[in-house]
SEFIDREN-522819 format. One record per residue (C-alpha): residue in one letter; x, y, z. Coordinates in pm, whole numbers, plus 50000, padded with zeros to 5 digits. Example, Ala and Ser with C-alpha at 12.3 -4.5 7.8 and 13.67 -1.06 7.14 Angstrom:
A512304955050780 S513674989450714 
***
This chain:
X633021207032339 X635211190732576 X634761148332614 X632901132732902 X635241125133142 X635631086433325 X634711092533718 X637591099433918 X637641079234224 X639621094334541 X641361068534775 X643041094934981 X641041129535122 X638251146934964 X638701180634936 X635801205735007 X635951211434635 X634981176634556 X632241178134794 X630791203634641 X631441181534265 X630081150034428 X627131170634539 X625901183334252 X626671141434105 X624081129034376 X621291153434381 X621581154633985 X621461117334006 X618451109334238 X616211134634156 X615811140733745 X612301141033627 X611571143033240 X609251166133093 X608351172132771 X606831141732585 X608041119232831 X605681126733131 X606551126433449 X608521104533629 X612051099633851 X615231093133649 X617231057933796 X620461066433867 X623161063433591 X620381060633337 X620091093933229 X617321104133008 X616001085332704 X616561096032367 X613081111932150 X614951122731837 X615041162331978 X617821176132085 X618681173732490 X618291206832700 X618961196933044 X618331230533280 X619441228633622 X617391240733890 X616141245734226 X614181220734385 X611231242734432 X611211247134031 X611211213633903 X607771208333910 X607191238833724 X610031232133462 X608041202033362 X604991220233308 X606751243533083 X609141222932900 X605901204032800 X604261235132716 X607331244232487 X606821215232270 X603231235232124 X604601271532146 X605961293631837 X609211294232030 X609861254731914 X608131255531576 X610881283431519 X613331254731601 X615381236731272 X614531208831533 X612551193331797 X613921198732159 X613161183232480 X613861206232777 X614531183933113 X615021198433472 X617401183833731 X617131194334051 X621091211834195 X620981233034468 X621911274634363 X624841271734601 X626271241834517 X625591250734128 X627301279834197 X630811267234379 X630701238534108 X630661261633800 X633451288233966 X635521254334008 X636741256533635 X635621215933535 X633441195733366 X630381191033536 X630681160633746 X629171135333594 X629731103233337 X626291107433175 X626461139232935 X622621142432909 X623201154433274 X625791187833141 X623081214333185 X622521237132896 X620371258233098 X620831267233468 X618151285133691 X619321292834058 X616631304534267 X618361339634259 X620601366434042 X622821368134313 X624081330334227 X624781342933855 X626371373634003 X628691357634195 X630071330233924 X630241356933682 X632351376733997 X634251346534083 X634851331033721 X633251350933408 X630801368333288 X630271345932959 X629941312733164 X626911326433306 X625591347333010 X622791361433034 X620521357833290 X616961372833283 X614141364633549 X611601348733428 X609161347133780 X609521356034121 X609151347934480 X609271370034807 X611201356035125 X608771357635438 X608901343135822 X606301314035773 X604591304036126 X602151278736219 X598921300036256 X598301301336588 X601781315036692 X601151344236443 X597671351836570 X599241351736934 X601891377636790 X598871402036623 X599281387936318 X597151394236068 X596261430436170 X599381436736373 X602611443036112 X605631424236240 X609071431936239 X612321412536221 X612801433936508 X609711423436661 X610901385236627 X614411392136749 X613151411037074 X611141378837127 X614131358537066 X616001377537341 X613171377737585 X613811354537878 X609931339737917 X609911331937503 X606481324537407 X605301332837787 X605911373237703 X602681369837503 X600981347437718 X601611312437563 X604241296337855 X603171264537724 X604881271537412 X608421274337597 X611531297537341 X610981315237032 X612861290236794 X613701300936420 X614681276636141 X616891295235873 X619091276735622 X622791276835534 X623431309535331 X626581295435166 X623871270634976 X620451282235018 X619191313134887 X616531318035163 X619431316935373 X621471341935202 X618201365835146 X617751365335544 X620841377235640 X620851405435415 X617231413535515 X618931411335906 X620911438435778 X618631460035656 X616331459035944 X619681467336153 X620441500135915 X616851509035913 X617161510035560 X615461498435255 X618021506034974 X621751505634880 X622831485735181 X626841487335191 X629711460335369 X629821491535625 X626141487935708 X626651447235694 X629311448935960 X627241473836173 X624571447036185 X626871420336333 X625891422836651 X621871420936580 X622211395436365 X624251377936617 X621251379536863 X619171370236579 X620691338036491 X620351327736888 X617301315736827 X617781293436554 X617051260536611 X620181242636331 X620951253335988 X620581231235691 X621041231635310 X617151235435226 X613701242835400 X612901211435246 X614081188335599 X612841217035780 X609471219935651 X609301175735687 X609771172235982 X607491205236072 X604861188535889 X605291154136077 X604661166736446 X602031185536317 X599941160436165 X601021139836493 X598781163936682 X602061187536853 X601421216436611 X604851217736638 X605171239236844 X607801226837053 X610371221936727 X609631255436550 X608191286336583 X609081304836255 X610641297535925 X612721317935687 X611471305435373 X610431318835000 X606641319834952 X606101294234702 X607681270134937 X605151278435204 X602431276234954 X603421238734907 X603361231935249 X600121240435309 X599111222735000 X600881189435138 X604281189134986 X606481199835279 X609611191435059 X608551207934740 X609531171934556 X608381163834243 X604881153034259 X604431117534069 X600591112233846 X598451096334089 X599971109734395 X597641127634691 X598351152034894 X597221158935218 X597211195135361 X599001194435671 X596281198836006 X597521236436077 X599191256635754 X601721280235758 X601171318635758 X603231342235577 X604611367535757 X606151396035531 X608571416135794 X607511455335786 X610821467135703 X610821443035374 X611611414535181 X614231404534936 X612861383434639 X614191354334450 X614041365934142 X614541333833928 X616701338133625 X617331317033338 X620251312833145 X621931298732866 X625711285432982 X628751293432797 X630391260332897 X632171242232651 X630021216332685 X627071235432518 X626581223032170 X625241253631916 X622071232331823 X621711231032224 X622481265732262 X619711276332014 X617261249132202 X618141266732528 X617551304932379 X614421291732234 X612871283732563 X614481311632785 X612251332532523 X608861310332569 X609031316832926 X608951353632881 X606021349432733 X602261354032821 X600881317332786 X604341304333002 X603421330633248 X599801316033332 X601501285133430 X603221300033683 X600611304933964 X599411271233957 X602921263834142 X603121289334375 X605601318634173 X604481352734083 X604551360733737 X606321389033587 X603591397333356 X601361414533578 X598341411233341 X598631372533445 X595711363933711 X597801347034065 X594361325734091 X593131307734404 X596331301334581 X597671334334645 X594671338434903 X594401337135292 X593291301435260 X596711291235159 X598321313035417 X599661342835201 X598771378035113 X599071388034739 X598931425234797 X602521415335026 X604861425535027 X604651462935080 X608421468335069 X610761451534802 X614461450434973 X616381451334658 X619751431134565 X623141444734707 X625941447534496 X628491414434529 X631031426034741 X628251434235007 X626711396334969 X630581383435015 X630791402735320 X627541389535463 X628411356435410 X631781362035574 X630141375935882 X627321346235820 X630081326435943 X631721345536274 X627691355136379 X625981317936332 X625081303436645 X628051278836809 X627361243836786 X628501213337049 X628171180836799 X629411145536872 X630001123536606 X628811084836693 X630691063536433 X629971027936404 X633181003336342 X631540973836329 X632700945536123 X630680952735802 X632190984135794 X635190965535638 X632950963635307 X633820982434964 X631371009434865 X632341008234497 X634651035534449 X637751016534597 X637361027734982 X635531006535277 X632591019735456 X634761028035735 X637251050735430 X634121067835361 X632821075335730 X636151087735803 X636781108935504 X633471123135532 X633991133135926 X637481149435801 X636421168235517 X633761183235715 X636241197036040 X637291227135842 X633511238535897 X634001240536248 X635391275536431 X637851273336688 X634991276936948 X632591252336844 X632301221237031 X632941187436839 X633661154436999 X634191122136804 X633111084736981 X632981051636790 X631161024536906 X631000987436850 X631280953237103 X634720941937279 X635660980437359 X634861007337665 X636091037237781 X635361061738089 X632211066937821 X631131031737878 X631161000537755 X630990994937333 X632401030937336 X635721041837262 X636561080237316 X638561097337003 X637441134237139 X635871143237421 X633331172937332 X635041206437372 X635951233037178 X637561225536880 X640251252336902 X643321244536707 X642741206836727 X641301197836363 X645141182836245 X645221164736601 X641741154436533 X642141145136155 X644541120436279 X642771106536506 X640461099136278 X642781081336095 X643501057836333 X639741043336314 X641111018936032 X643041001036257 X640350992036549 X638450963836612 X635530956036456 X632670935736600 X628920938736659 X626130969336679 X624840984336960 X623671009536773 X620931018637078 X623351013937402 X625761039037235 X622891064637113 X621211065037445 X625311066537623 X626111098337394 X622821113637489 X622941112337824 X626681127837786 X625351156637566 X622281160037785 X624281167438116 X626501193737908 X623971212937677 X623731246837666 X620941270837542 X623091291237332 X623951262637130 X622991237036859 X623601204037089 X623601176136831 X624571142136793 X625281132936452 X624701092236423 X626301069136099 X625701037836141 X625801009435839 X623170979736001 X620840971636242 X621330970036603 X622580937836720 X623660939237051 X622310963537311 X620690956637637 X618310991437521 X615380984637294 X614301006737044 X611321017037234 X612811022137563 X615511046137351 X612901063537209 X610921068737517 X613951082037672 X615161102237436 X612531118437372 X611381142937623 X613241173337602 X611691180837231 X608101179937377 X606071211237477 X607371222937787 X610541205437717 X614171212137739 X615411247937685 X618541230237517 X617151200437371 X619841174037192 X618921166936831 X619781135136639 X621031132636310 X621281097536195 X623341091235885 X621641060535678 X624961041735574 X624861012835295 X621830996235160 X621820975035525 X621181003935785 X618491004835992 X615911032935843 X613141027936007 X614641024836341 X617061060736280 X613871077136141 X612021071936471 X615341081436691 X615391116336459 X611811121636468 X611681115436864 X614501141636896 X613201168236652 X616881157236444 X616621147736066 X618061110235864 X620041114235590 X620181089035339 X623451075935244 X622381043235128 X624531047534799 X627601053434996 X629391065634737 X627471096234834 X628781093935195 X630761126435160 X627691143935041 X625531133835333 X627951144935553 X628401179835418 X625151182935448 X624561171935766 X627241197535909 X625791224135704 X622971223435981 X625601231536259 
***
């Protein structure tokens, strides 16, 4: 077993490999929850877990899982599985992403982290292909072997009343059928709803998200008309529907999670929301807990209630198929892995093989495997979803046809125009811990997220503080204008750069915000994501704007009947000092989402994932 390693702290450029380290760091971090005889509950950061006197199975997992895990690592404490067990073992989930699992453990390190209770012994991605492609990438005994233990299907979810206007539930529905929509000139108005303005998809980020990954390959198959041994040829014949396809998306991001929150929000705010979304790629169970009230799939703390949101998702299972997260469990082959861990961690992949695990199962929205296990009252058209669906299983391609859908994920994705608002004001001069400023970590985070970009996506950088203009106005100086990055990321790296030596005075955080969006509003296009991505460490302090008058300016172009390029808002929640509530209320008014960088040691984090929307 190799030793715990002291944190290494990075003064000069993060690589992409680090983000994906750091990554896994935060989310492992800030969103632990114990099972077994501990209850539930959210880990404080550093802490780790406490010690019982078993031995410590950490099993990293999906978000959508945790909840689950608990449940069954509690139930593993009574089954024969344990009592087999020399001794006691407490099985705890942490919540890591499949992608970012996945890049970490192809990296060749330690897991990132001081706190060895965090070292998974187990890891459960939401999908096979995850295990296929470390063992592909780095070896077969690092992932060792995985079996499925419960499984999910990948649908479209849509608020209810934009599936009934479609046929749904006696009409079947086709990707095809949504991308002809997509392409369709009068959007919603080709069925009658004008109202409702563009067909808008949400799909996630396939290099993280396994929804995200299972949609493009299920773009393919519609594309091939098949529904079996899909091959890179067939993959690159798609391009050019998929291309059409991802038109209509509305941004990308790492989870459904955001997605499904900020869905949820308009709706209970009376919109439907209608005018931010009109379908969802997402995996069942995730729909099932947003009808339930959990939008985010989070870890649900004793005592909490949930409230159903006003109108629930449906599932819609496309006619030509579905590809299923299959959910596989696995013991490591990482150093790390003690043998009395090892044996823990074989102990409980076999419980949940087993009958009484299964029954847990469809009390949190997965299918069992064991089909004599009952799916019980939420697998019903109350909740939105049809048990007897889907009626054709799309299954897994081999890796080298995943790799090449990913590849062409990447040349197909719609083109984004995003300006980066970065404020320079004075606190920014403050350490965040790790021996960088604020201002080190804004700009390492905007530089370690250019190589994202393609040549012909639009990016524009402006920081903002008092004592400055520019042709942009006044409190706004001009790094990049917004154009097309082309061969510019070195020129624009530099330029970046040169933020440490500017002047650094007060916050008008809403002057600049409502300056950038009337420059993005007068450029959008409808054939891209127009976004303004917002970091900003304080409150505002010096604009002539209030919030309100912002907000009611801002946000028009995201209501029904809006904008058919609305600009979205991303604020970036920098130090402990930043605004929240304000940015929260600029996102929501925009249909945009806040990320919380409040540790800002995680500032390189939050921006990875902010880009990943773009």
């Amino acid at each position: 077993m190799s030793a715990p390693r002291t944190a290494r702290r990075f003064l000069g450029r993060r690589t992409p490999a680090v983000i994906a380290m750091s990554a896994i760091v935060a989310l492992t971090l800030s969103a632990c929850s114990f099972g077994g005889d501990d209850g539930g509950g959210t880990n404080g950061e550093g802490q780790g877990f406490p010690d019982d006197g078993c031995t410590h199975v950490t099993i990293a997992t999906s978000s959508e899982k945790v909840n689950m895990l608990d449940a069954l690592a509690t139930a593993f404490k009574d089954s024969p599985e344990h009592k087999k067990l020399g001794t006691c073992a407490t099985v705890r989930p942490i919540n890591v992403s499949s992608g970012n699992a996945a890049r970490y453990l192809t990296s060749g390190d330690d897991w990132p982290s001081d706190d060895r209770d965090l070292w998974p012994t187990l890891w459960s991605p939401a999908s096979t292909v995850w295990t296929d492609r470390v063992a592909a990438a780095a070896s077969a005994n690092l992932v060792g072997d995985p079996k499925s233990f419960t499984r999910t299907p990948v649908v479209f979810g849509m608020p209810e009343p934009m599936a009934k206007a479609l046929g749904w539930p006696n009409t079947p529905i086709s990707i095809t059928d949504l991308s002809k929509l997509c392409q369709d000139p009068d959007g919603w108005g080709s069925v009658g709803k004008d109202i409702w303005g563009a067909f808008k998809i949400s799909k996630t980020n396939p290099n993280t998200s396994t929804t995200g990954l299972s949609t493009i390959l299920m773009q393919s198959y519609e594309a091939s008309g098949k529904s079996a041994d899909l091959t890179s040829a067939d993959v690159d014949a798609a391009a050019d529907f998929s291309r059409v396809f991802e038109e209509c998306v509305i941004h990308y991001g790492d989870t459904t999670g955001n997605v499904l929150s900020t869905l949820y929000d308009e709706t209970q705010n009376g919109s439907n929301g209608s005018a931010y979304v009109s379908a969802v790629a997402l995996e069942e169970t995730s729909l099932l807990n947003y009808n339930q009230g959990n939008p985010d799939s989070h870890t649900v703390q004793p005592g909490e209630t949930l409230v159903p949101p006003k109108t629930k998702l449906v599932a819609v299972y496309p006619t030509g198929g579905s590809m299923w997260s299959d959910n596989p469990v696995t013991v490591l082959g990482a150093d790390w892995v003690t043998p009395e861990q090892r044996t823990a961690g074989e102990a409980f992949a076999a419980f949940l093989q087993t009958t009484e695990a299964q029954k847990i199962l469809p009390t949190y929205g997965f299918r069992p495997l064991d089909e004599s296990v009952p799916l019980g009252k939420l697998f019903t058209a109350n909740y939105g979803v049809d048990p007897d669906q889907p009626a054709v299983t799309l299954p897994k391609p081999d890796v080298d046809v995943i790799s090449t859908a990913i590849d062409q994920w990447t040349q197909v994705r719609k083109p984004s125009s995003v300006l980066e608002l970065i404020d320079i004001s004075g606190s920014m001069d403050d350490p965040i811990g790790d021996g960088r400023s604020r201002l080190d970590g804004a700009i390492q985070g905007a530089q370690t997220t250019l190589d994202h970009f393609r040549p012909t996506d639009e990016v524009g950088v402006w920081a903002f503080t008092t004592g400055i203009s520019s042709d942009a106005g006044d409190g706004i100086q001009v790094l990049r204008d917004v154009t097309a990055l082309g061969a510019d990321g070195e020129k624009l790296d530099s330029s970046l750069d040169d933020l440490h030596y500017a002047q650094r005075n007060g916050t008008p955080l809403y002057d600049a915000i409502l300056t950038a969006y009337e420059a993005m509003s007068k450029r959008a296009e409808p054939g891209r994501i127009n976004a303004i991505v917002v970091l900003s460490d304080g409150e505002d302090t010096d604009s002539t704007t209030s919030l309100d008058s912002l907000i009611a300016k801002i946000g028009k172009s995201t209501k029904e009947g809006g904008s058919d390029a609305p600009v979205r808002i991303f604020p970036i929640a920098y130090g402990e000092g930043a605004d929240t509530s304000a940015l929260q209320r600029i996102a929501d008014a925009t249909g945009g989402q806040l990320f919380d960088a409040s540790n800002a040691e995680r500032i390189d984090l939050v921006f990875a994932s902010v880009i990943n929307n773009f």
